[in-house]
DSSP file (Angstrom, degrees, kcal/mol; ACC not computed):
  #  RESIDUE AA STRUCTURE BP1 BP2  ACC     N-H-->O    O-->H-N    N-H-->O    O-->H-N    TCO  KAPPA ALPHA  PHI   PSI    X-CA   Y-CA   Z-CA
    1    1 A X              0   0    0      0, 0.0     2,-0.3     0, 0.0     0, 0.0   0.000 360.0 360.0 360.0 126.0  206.9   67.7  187.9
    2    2 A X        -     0   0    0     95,-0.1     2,-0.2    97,-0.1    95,-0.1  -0.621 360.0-141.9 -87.3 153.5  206.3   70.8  187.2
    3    3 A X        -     0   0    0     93,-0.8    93,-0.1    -2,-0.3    -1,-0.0  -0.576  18.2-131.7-105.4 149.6  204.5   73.6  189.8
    4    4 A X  S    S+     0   0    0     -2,-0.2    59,-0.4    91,-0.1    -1,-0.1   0.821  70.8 110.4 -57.4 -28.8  202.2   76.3  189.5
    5    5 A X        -     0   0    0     57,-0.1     2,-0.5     1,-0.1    56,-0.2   0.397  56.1-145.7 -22.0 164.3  204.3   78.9  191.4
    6    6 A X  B     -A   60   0A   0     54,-1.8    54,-1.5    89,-0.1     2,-0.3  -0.949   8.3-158.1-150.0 121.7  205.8   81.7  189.7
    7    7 A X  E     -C   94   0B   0     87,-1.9    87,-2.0    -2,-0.5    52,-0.2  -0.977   5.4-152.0-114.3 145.6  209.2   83.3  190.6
    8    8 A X  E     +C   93   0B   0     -2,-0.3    50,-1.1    85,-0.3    85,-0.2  -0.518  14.1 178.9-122.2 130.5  210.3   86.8  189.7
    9    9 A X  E     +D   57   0C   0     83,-1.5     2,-0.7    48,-0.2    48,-0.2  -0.598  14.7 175.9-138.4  82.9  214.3   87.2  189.4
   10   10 A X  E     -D   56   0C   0     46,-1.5    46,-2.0    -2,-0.2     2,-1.4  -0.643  21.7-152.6-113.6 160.1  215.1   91.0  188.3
   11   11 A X  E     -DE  55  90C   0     79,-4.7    79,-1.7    -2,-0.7     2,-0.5  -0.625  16.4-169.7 -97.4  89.3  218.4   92.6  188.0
   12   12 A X  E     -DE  54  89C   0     42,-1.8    42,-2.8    -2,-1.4     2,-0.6  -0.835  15.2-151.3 -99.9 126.7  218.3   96.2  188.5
   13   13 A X  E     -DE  53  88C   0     75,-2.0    74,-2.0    -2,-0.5    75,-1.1  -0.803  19.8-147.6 -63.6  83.2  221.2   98.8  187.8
   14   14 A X  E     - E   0  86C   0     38,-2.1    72,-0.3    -2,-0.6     5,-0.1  -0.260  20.8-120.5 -63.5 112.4  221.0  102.0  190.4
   15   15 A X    >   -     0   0    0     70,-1.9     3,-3.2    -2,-0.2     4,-0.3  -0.251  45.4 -76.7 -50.4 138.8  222.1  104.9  188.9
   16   16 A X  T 3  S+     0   0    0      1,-0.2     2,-0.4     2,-0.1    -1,-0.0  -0.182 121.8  15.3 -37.9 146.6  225.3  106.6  190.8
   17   17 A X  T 3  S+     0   0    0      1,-0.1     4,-0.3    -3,-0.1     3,-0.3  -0.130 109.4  83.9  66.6 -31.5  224.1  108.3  193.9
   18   18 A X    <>  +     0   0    0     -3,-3.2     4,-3.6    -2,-0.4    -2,-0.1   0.266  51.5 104.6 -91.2  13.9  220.2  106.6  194.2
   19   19 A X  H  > S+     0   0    0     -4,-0.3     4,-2.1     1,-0.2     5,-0.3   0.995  75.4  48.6 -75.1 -56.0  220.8  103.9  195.7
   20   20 A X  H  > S+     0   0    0     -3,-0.3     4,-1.2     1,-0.2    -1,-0.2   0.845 111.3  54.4 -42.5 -40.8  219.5  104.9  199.2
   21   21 A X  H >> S+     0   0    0     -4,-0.3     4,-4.3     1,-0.2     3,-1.0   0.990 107.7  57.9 -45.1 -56.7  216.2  106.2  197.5
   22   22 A X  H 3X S+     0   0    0     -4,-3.6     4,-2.8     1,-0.2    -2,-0.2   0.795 106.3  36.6 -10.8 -77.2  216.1  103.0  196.1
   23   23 A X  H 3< S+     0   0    0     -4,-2.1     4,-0.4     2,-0.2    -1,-0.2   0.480 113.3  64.7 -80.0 -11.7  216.1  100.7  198.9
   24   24 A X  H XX S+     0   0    0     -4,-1.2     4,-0.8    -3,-1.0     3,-0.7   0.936 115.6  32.6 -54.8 -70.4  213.8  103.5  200.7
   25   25 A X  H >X S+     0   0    0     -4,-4.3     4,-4.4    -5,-0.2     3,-4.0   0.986 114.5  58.2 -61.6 -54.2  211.3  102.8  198.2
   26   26 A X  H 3X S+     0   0    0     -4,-2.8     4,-1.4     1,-0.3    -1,-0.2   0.716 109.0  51.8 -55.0 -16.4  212.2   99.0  197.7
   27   27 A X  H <> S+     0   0    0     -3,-0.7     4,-1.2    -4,-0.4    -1,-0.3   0.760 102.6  47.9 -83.2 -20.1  211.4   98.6  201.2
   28   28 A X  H <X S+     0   0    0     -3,-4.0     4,-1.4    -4,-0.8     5,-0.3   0.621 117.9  53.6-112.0 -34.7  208.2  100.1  201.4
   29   29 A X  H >X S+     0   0    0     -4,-4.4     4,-1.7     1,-0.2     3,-1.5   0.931 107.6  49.0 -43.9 -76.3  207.6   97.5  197.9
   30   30 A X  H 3X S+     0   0    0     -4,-1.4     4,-1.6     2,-0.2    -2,-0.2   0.676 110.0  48.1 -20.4 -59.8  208.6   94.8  199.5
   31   31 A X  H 3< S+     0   0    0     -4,-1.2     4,-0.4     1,-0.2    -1,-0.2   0.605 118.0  43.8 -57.0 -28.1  206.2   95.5  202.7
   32   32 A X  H << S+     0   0    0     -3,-1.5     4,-0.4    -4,-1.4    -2,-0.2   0.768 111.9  51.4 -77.2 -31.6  203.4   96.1  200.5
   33   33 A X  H >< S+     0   0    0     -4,-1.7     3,-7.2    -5,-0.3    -2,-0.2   0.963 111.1  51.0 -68.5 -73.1  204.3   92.9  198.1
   34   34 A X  T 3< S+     0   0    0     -4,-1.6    -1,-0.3     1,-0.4     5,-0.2   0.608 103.0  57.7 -43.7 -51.9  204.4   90.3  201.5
   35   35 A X  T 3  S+     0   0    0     -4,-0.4    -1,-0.4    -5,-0.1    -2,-0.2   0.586  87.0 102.2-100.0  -1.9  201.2   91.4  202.7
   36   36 A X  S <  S-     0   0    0     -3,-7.2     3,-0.2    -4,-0.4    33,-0.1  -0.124  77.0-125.5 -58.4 169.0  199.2   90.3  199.1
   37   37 A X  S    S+     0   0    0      1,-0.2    -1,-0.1    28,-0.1    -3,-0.0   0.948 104.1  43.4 -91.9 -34.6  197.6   87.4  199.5
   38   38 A X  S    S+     0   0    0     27,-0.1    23,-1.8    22,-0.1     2,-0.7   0.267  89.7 111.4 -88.0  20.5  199.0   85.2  196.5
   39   39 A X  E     -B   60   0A   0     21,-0.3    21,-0.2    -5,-0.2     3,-0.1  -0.875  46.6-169.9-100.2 106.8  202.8   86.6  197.4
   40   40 A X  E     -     0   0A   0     -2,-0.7     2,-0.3    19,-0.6    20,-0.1   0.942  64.0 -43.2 -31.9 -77.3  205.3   83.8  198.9
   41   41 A X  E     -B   59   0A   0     18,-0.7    18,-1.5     2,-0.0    -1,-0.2  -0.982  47.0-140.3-155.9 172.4  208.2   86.0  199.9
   42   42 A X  E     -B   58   0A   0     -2,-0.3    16,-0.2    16,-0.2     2,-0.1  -0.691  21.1-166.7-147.7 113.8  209.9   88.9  198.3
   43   43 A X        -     0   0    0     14,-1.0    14,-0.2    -2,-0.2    -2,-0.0  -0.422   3.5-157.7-112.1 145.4  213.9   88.9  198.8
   44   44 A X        -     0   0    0     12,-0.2     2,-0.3    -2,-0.1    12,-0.2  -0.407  20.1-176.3-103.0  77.8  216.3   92.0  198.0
   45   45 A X  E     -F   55   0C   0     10,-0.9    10,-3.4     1,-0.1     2,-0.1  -0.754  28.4-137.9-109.8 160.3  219.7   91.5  197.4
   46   46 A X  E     -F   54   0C   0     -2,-0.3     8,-0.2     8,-0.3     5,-0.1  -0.389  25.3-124.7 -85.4 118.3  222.8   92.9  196.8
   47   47 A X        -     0   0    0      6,-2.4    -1,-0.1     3,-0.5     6,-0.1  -0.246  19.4-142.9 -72.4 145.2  225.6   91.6  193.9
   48   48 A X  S    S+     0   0    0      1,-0.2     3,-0.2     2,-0.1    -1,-0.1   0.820  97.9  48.1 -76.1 -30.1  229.1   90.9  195.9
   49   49 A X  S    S+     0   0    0      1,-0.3     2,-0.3     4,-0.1    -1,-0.2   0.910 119.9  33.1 -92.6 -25.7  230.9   92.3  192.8
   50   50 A X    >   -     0   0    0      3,-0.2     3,-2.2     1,-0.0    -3,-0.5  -0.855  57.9-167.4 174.3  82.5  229.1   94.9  192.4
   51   51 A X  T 3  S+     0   0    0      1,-0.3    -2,-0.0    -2,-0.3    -3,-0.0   0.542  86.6  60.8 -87.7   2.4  227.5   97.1  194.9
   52   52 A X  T 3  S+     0   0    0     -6,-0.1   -38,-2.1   -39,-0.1     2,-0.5   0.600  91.8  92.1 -64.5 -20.1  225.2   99.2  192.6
   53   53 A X  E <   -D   13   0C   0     -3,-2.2    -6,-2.4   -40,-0.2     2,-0.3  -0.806  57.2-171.6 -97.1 132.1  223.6   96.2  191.6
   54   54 A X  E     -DF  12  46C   0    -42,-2.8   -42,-1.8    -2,-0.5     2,-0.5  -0.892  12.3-150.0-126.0 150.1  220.4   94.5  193.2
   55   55 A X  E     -DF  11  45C   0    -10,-3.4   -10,-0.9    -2,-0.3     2,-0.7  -0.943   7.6-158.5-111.6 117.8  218.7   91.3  192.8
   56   56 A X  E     -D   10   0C   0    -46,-2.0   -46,-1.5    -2,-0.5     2,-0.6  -0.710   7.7-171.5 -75.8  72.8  214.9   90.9  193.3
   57   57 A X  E     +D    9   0C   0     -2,-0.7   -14,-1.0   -48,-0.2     2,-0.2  -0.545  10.3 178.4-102.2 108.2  213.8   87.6  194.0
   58   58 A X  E     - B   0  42A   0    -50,-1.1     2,-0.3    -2,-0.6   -16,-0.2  -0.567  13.5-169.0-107.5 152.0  210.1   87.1  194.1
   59   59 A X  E     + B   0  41A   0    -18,-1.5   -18,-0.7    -2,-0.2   -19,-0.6  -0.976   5.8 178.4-145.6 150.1  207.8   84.2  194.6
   60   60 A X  E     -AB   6  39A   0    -54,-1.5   -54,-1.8    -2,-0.3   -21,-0.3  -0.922  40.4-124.2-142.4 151.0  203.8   83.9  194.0
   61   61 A X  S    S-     0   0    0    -23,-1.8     2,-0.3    -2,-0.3    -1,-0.2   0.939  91.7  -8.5 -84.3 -42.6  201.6   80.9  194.5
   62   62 A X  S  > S-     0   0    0    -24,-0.4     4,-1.7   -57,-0.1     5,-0.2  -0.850  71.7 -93.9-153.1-171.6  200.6   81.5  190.5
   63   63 A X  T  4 S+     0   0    0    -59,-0.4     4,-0.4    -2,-0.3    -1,-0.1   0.764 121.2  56.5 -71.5 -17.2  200.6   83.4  187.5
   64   64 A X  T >> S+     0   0    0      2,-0.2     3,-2.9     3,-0.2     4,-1.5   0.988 106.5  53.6 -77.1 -96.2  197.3   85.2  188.3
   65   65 A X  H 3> S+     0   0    0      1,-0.4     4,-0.8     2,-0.3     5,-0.2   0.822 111.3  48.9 -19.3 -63.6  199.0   86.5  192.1
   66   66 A X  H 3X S+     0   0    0     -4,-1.7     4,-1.1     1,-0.2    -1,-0.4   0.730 105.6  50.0 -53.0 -27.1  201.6   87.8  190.1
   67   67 A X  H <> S+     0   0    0     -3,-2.9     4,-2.0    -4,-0.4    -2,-0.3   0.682 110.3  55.3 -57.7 -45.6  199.3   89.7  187.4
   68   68 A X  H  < S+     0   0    0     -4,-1.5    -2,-0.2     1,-0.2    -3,-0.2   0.458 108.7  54.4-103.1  21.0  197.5   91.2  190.7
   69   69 A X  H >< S+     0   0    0     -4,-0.8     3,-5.8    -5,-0.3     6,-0.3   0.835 111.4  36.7 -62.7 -85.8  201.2   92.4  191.7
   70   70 A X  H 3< S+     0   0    0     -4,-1.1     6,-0.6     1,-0.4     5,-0.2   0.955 119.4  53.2 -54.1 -57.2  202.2   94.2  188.9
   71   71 A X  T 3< S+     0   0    0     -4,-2.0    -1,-0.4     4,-0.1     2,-0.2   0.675  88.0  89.9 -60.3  -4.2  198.8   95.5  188.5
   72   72 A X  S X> S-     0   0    0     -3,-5.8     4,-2.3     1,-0.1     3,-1.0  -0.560  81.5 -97.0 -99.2 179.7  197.9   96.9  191.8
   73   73 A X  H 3> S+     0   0    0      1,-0.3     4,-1.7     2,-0.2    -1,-0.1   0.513 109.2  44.7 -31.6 -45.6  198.4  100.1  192.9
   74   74 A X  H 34 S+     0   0    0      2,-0.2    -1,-0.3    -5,-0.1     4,-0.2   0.563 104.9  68.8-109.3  -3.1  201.2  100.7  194.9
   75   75 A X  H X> S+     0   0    0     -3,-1.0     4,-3.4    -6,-0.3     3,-1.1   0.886 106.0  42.2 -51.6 -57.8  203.3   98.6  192.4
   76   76 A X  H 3X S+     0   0    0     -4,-2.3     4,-1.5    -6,-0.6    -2,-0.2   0.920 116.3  47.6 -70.7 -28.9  202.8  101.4  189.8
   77   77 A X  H 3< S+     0   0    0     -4,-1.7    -1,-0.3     1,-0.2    -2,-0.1   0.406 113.9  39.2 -99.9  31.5  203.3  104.0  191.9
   78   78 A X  H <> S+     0   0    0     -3,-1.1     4,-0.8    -4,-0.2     3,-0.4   0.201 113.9  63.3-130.8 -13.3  206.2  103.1  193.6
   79   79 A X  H  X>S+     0   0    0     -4,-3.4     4,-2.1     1,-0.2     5,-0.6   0.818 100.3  51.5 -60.4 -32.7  207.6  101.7  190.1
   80   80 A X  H  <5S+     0   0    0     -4,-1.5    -1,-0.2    -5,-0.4    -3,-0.1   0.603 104.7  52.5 -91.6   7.4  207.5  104.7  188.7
   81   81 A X  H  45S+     0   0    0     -3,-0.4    -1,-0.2     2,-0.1    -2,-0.2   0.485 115.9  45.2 -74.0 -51.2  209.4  106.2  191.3
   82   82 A X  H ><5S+     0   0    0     -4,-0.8     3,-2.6     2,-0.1    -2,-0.2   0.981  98.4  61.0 -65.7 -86.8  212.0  103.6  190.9
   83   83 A X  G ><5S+     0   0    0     -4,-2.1     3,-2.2     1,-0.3    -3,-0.1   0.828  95.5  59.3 -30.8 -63.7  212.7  103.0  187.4
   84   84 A X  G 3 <S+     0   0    0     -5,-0.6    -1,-0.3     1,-0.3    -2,-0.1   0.654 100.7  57.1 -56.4   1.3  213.9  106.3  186.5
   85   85 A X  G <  S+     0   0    0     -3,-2.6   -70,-1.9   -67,-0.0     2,-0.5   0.370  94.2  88.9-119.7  17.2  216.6  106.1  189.0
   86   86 A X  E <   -E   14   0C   0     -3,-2.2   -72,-0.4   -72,-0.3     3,-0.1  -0.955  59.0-155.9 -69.8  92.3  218.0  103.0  187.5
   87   87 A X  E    S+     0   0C   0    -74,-2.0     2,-0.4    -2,-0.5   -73,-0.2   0.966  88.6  14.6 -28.6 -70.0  220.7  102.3  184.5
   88   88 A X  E     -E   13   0C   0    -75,-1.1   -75,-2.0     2,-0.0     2,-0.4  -0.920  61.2-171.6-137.5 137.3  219.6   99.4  183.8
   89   89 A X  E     +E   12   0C   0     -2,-0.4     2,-0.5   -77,-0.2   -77,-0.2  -0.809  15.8 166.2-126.8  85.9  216.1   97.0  184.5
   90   90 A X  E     -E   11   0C   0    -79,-1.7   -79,-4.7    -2,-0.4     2,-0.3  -0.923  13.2-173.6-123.7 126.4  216.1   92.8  183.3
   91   91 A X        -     0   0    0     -2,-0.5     2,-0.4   -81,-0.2   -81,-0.2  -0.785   8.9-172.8-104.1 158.5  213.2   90.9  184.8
   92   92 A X        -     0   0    0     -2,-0.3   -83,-1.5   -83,-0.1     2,-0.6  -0.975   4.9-166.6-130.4 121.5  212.8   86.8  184.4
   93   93 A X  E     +C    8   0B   0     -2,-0.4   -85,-0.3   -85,-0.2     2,-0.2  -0.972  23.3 173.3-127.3 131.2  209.7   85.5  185.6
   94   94 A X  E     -C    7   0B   0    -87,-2.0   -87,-1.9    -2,-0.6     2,-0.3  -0.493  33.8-127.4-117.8 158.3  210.3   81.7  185.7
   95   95 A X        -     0   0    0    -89,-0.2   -89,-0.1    -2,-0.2   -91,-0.1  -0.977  35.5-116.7-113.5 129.7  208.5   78.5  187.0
   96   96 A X        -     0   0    0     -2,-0.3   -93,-0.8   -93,-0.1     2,-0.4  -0.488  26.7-133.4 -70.3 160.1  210.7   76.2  189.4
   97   97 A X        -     0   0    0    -95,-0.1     2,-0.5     2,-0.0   -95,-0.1  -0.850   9.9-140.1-110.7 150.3  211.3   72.9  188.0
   98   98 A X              0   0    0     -2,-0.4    -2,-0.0     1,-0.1     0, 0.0  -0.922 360.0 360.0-112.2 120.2  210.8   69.9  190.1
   99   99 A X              0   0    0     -2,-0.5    -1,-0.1   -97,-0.0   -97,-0.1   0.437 360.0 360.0 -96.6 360.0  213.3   67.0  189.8
């Protein structure tokens, strides 16, 4: 069966040097994200092979909670803070499946 939830999976590449800016900002995301009301959790980790790389793991009770993510305020301006210190940026937003 499937659920309404919506999870967020992104792969972000940190450019050499930024990584501490990063996770400066990605904390103060993160702190904003948890306290929406339609946000589940929001996870940030770190690839074992590879310590430039971070994993974003997001969860939302529905596709609407997620829309009022992206869209609010201190998403855009702390994305656009972010991005530019990045290589490389691949989002997935998925629905779990239920077996």
């Amino acid at each position: 069966m499937a659920t309404s939830e919506i999870h967020v999976f992104a792969r972000w590449k940190v450019k050499e040097g930024n990584k501490p800016d990063v996770l400066k900002l990605l904390k103060t995301l993160a702190s904003k994200t948890l306290s929406e009301k339609g946000n589940l959790f929001y996870r940030i980790n770190q690839s074992k092979t590879d310590a430039s790389t971070l994993i974003l793991f997001e969860g939302y009770t529905d596709e609407s909670a997620q829309k009022a993510h992206v869209d609010s305020d201190h998403y855009k301006e702390l994305a656009a803070k972010i991005i530019p210190l990045l290589d490389e940026r691949e989002v997935f937003i998925t629905t779990p499946l239920e077996e």
